[in-house]
C-alpha positions in Angstrom: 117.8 129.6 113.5 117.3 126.7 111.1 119.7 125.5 108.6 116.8 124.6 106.5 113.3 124.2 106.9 110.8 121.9 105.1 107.6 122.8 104.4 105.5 120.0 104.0 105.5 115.7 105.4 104.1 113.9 103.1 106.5 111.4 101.3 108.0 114.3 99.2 109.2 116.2 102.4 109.7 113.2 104.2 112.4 112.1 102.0 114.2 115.0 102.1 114.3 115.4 105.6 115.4 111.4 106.2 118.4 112.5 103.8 119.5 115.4 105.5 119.0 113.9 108.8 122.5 111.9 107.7 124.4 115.0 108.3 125.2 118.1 111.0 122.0 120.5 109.9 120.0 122.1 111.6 116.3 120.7 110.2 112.5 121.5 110.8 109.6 120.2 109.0 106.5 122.6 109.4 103.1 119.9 108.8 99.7 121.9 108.4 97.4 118.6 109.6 97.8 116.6 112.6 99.8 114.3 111.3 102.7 113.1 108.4 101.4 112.0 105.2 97.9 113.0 105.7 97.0 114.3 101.7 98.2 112.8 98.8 100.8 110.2 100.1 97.7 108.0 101.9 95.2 108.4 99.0 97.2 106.9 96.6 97.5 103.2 94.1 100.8 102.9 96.2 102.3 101.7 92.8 106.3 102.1 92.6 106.1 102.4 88.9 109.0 100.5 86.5 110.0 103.9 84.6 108.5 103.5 81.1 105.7 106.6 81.1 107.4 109.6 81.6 108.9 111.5 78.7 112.7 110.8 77.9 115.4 113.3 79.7 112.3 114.6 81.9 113.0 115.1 85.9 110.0 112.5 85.8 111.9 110.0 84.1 115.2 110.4 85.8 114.0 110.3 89.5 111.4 107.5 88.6 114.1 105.1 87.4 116.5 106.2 90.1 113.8 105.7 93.2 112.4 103.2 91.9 115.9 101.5 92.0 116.1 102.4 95.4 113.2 101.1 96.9 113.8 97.1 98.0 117.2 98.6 100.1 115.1 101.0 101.8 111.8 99.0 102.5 113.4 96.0 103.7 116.3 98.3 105.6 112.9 100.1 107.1 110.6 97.0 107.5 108.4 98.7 105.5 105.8 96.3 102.9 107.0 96.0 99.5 106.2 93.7 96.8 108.2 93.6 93.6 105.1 91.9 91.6 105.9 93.2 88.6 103.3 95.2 86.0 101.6 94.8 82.7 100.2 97.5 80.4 96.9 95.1 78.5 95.7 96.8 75.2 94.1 95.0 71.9 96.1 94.6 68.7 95.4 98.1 67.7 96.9 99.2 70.7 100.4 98.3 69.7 101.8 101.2 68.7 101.1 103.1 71.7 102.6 99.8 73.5 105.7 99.7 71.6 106.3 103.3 72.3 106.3 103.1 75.8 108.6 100.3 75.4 110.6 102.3 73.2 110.6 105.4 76.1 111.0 102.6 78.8 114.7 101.2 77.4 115.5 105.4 76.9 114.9 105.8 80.3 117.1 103.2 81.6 114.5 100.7 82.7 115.1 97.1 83.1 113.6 93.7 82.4 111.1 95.3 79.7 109.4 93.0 77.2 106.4 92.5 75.1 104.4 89.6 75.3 101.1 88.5 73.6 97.9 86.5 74.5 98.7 83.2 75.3 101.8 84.5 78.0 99.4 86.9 79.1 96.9 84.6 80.1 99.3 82.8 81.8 100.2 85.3 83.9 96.7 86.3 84.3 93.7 83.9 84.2 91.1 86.3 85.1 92.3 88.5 82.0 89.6 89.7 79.8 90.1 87.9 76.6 89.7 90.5 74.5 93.4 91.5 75.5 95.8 90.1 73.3 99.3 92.4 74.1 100.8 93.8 76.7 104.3 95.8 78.2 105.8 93.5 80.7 107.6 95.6 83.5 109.0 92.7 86.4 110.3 95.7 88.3 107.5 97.8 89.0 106.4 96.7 92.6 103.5 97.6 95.1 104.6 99.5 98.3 102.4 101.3 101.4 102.7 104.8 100.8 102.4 105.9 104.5 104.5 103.0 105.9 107.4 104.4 103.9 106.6 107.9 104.6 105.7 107.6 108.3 109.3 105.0 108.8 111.4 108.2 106.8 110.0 110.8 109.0 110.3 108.5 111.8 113.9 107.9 111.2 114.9 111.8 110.3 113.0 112.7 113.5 115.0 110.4 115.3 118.4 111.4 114.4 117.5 115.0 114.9 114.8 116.9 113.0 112.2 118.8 114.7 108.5 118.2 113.5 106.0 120.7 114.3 102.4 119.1 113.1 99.6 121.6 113.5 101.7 124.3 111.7 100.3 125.7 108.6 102.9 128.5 107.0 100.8 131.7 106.8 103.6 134.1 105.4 107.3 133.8 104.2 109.6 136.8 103.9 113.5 136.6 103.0 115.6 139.4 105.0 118.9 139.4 104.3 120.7 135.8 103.4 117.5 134.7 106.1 114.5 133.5 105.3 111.7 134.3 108.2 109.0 131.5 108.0 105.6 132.0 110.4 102.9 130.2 111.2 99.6 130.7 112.6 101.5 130.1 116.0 105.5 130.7 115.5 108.2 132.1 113.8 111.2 130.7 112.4 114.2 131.7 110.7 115.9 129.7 108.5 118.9 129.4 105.6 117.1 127.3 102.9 113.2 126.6 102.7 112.7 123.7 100.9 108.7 123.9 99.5 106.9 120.2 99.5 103.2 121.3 100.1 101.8 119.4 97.5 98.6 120.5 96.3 99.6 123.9 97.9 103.2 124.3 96.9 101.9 126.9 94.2 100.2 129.1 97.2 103.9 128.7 99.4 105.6 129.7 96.3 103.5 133.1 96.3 104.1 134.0 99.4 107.9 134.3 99.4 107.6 136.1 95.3 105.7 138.7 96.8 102.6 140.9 95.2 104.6 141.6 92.0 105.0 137.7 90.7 102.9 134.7 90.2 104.2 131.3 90.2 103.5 128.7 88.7 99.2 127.3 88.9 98.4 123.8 90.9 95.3 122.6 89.7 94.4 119.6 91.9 93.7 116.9 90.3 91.1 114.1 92.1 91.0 109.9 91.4 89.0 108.2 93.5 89.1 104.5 94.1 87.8 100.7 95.3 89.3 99.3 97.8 88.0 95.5 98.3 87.8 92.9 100.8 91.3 90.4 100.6 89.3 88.0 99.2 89.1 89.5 96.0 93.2 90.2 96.1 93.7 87.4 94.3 92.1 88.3 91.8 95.0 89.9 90.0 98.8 88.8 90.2 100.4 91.9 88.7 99.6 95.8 88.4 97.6 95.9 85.6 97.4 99.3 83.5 95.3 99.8 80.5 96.9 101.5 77.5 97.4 105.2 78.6 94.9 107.9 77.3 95.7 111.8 77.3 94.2 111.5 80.7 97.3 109.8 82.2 97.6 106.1 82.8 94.3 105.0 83.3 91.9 102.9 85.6 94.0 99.9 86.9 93.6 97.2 89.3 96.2 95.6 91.6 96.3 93.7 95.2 98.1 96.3 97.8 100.5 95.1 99.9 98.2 94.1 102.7 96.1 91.6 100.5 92.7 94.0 99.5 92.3 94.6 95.8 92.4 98.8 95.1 90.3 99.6 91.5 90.8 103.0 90.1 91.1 105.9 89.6 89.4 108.5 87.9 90.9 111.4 87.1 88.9 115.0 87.1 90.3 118.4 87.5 89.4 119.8 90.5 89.0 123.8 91.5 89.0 123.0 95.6 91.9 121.4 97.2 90.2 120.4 100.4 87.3 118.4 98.2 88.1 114.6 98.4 84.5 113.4 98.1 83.4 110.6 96.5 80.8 110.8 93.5 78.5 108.0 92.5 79.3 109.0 88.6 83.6 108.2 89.5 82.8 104.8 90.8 80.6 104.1 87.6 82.9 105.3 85.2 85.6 103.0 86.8 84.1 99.8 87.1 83.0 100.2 83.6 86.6 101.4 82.5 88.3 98.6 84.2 86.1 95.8 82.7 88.0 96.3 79.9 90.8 94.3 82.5 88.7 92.2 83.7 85.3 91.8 84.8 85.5 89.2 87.3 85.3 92.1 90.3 82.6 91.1 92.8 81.8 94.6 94.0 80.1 93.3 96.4 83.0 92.5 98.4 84.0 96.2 98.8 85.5 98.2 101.8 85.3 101.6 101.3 85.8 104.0 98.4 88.3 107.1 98.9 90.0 109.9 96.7 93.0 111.7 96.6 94.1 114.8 95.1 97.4 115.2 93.2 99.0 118.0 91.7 99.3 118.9 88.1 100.8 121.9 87.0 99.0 123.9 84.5 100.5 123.8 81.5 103.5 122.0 82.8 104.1 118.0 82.8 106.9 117.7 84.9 108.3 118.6 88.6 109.6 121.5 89.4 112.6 120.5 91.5 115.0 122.8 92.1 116.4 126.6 93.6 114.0 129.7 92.4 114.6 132.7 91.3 114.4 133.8 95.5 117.3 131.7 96.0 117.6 129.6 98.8 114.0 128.8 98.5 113.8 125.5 96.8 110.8 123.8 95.1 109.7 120.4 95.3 106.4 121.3 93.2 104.3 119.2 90.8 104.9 116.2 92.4 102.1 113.7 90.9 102.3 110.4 89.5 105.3 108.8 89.2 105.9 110.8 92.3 105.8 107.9 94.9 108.1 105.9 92.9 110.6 108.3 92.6 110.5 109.8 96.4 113.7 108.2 97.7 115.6 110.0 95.1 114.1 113.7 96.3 116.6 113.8 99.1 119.9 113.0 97.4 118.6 115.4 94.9 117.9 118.5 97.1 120.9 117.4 98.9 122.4 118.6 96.0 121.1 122.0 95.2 121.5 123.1 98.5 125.4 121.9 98.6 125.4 123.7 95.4 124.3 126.8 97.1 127.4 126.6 99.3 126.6 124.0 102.3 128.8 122.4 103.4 127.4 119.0 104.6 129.5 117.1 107.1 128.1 113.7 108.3 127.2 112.7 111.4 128.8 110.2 113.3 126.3 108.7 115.5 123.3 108.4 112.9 121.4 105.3 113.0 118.3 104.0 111.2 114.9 102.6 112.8 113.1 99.7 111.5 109.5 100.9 112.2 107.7 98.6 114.2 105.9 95.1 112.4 102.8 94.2 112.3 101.3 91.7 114.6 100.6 89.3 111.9 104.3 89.4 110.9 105.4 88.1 114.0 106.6 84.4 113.8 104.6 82.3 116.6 108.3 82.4 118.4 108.5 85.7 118.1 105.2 86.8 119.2 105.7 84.8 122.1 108.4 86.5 123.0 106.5 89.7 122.1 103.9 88.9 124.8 106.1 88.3 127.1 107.3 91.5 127.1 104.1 93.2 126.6 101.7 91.5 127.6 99.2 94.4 125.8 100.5 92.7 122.6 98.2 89.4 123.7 95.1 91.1 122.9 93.9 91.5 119.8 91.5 94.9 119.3 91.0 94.7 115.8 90.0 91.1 114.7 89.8 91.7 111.0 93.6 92.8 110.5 95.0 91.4 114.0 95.5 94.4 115.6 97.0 94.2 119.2 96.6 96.7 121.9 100.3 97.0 122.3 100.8 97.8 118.8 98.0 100.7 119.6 100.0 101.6 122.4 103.4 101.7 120.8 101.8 104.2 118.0 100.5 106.5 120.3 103.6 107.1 122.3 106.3 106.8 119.2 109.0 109.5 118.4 106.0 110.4 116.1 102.5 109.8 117.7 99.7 108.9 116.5 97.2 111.6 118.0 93.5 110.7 116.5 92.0 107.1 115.3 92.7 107.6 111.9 96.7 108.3 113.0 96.4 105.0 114.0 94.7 103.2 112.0 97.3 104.1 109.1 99.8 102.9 111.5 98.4 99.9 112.8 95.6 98.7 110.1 93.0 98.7 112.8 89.6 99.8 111.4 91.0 98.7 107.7 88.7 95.5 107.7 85.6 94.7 106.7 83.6 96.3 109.3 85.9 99.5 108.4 85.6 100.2 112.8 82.4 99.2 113.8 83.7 96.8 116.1 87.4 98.5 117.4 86.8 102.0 117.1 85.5 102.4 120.3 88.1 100.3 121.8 90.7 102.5 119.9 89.4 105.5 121.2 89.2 104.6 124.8 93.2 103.7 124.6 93.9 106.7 122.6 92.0 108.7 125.6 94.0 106.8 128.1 97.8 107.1 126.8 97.1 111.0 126.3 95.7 111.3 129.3 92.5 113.3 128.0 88.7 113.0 127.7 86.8 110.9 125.2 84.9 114.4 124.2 88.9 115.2 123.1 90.0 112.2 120.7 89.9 113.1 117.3 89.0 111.3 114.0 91.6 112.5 112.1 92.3 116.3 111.8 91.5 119.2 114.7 87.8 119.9 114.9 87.1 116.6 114.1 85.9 115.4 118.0 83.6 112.3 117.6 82.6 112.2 121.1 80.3 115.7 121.0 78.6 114.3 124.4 78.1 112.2 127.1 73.8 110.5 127.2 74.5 110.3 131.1 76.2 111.2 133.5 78.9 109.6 135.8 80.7 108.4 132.2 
């Protein structure tokens, strides 16, 4: 018997479970895929945004200011890469209006260090502007983060002090008996106090299944943007998030380095009626490098790395998250969580902290919790303290993935963590290998031959990402 149960680890669930981690409850996180932050988290701009879009007195606006505010503690308290770069919404004269309001909803919202400047300061900040640009909305707050770094060092840190993850678990039926809730999966049952629903693009299907035949929740219609990512030598390209001059479509194609150096271009955005269709169409990458020449068109597209999408859940009829108990009470919703979703994750678990104290927990907090700086990267290593790194490991002295300087003992380390990383894409959002320019061609192999080793099963076994998704089908001779 669970105190509470979280359905759903992306960043949304993740949060909420690093939070009550702090205190004596009795947590599980149930994951459908193979591993944490495996949908919408990864396939994301990995923008913490400044505050200034949402409405005024929206759960948007509120949590975005609020995480945002949050997030330099946590990612340097984490080691997790974050960049406070600062962001600038680029229109033409006629553009001011719009501009000026979100300046207006910015200061209503409590954000900070908002301005308007014009042409010549823009240029200044951004030689490879287009000139046609001549205002813009000056956030120095908004900063660039990795989405799965921060959700993967969360869950890592709630699983540490005590939560149970169960990956491979997708929730098939909820009933509520009693002051109980009885979650099951397509291999378990569980019983638990408070379900807490973070599924994303399918918290409108979880919802459903504890209403019951009679009721419908709210509609999720997924919503897909795909995207550029380019080599590092085109992250300079740009100094700041730049956002065009928001549509009825949402906030537009921008452009802005990640924290790791590439340049990401995008996205679209097109209602969807599949929520396992993440494909990427010729006509999306079209549409947005013509969009975002309107920013600039100094993009050598030549120097891309791969293109990906990412759905994200809108509401229908509904532009806000629904945060907070149902009408089953003791189920708890975490639903509708797009855009500025990311941004305002690390105030989800202070905030269903809260409902369910109001429900009549009593949280008490633990005495021996700790936090866990998730491992760095090889390249962040001083030469001093790689050294020392080698020294003891000498696995960390061999580098497996050239483009991003990937060690085998970082490999290693990610495979057998609290939370391991069980297929090559697992580690590859751990570790960066296969994020260069030959995208694998060189250390996939390599990866899969550790991955086989440290789990102790057969090549034909390693997966790319998800289950079913063997690479090694088999063997051209035998005696392999």
């Amino acid at each position: 018997m669970f105190d509470c149960i979280i359905i759903g680890c992306g960043i949304t669930g993740a949060s909420i479970a690093y939070e009550l981690s702090k205190y004596k409850m009795k947590v599980c996180i149930l994951e459908a895929l193979n591993d944490i932050g495996d949908a919408t988290t990864k396939a994301n701009s990995g923008i913490v945004h400044a505050g200034y879009d949402p409405l005024p007195n929206t759960l948007m606006a509120k949590l975005n200011v609020i995480g945002s505010s949050m997030y330099e503690s946590l990612a340097k308290k984490l080691n997790v890469h974050y960049e406070k770069i600062g962001s600038l919404v680029v229109g033409k004269k006629e553009d001011e209006g719009k501009i000026l309001e979100l300046y207006d909803r910015g200061v209503q919202n409590g954000c900070k260090d908002l301005s308007i400047i014009y042409k010549k300061d823009i240029e200044k900040l951004e030689p490879n502007i287009n000139p046609e640009i001549e205002i813009a909305l000056y956030a120095k707050n908004a900063a660039i983060v990795s989405p799965f770094e921060m959700c993967y060092a969360l869950a890592k840190n709630a699983v540490s002090n005590g939560v149970e993850l169960h990956l491979n678990s997708k929730v098939i039926a909820i009933t509520k008996k009693d002051d109980k809730f009885i979650v099951k999966t397509e291999k378990d049952e569980y019983e638990t106090k408070y379900v807490i629903n973070a599924a994303g693009i399918y918290a409108d299907n979880i919802y459903n299944m504890v209403l019951g035949d009679n009721q419908r929740s709210f509609k999720i219609v997924p919503v897909k943007g795909s995207y550029y990512l380019l080599d590092k030598s085109e992250g300079k390209l740009v100094n700041h998030i730049l956002f065009q001059t928001p549509s009825e479509k949402g906030k537009g194609v921008l452009a802005t380095k990640t924290v790791h150096g590439n340049l990401i271009v995008g996205p679209d955005a097109i209602d969807s009626d599949s929520k396992d269709d993440v494909s990427v169409s010729s006509d999306s990458l079209e549409y947005i490098r013509e969009k975002i020449s309107f920013t600039t068109n100094k993009i050598n597209y030549k120097n891309n790395v791969r293109n990906f999408s990412g759905l994200r859940a809108k509401v229908m009829g509904f532009d806000d998250f629904i945060i907070g108990n149902s009408i089953v009470s003791g189920f708890i919703n975490f639903a509708g969580i797009k855009s500025p979703g990311l941004s305002a994750a690390p105030a989800f678990g202070p905030c269903a902290k809260d409902i369910i104290e109001s429900l009549g927990f009593k949280f008490e907090r633990k005495d021996d919790y700790k936090d866990y700086p998730i491992n760095k990267f090889f390249r962040d290593y001083t030469k001093e303290e790689l050294n020392e790194k080698i020294k003891e490991n000498p696995l960390y002295g061999r580098i497996i993935c050239r483009c991003e300087s990937v060690s085998e003992g970082e490999i290693v380390d990610a495979i057998n963590d609290i939370i391991p990383a069980l297929s090559i894409d697992a580690v590859k959002r751990r570790c960066n290998s296969g994020m260069g320019r030959c995208q694998g061609g060189f250390c996939q192999p390599k990866v899969l031959e550790i991955i086989a080793r440290e789990l102790h099963i057969s090549p034909k076994e390693v997966l790319q990402d998800n289950l079913g998704s063997n690479i090694v089908l088999d063997y051209t001779k035998e005696g392999i």
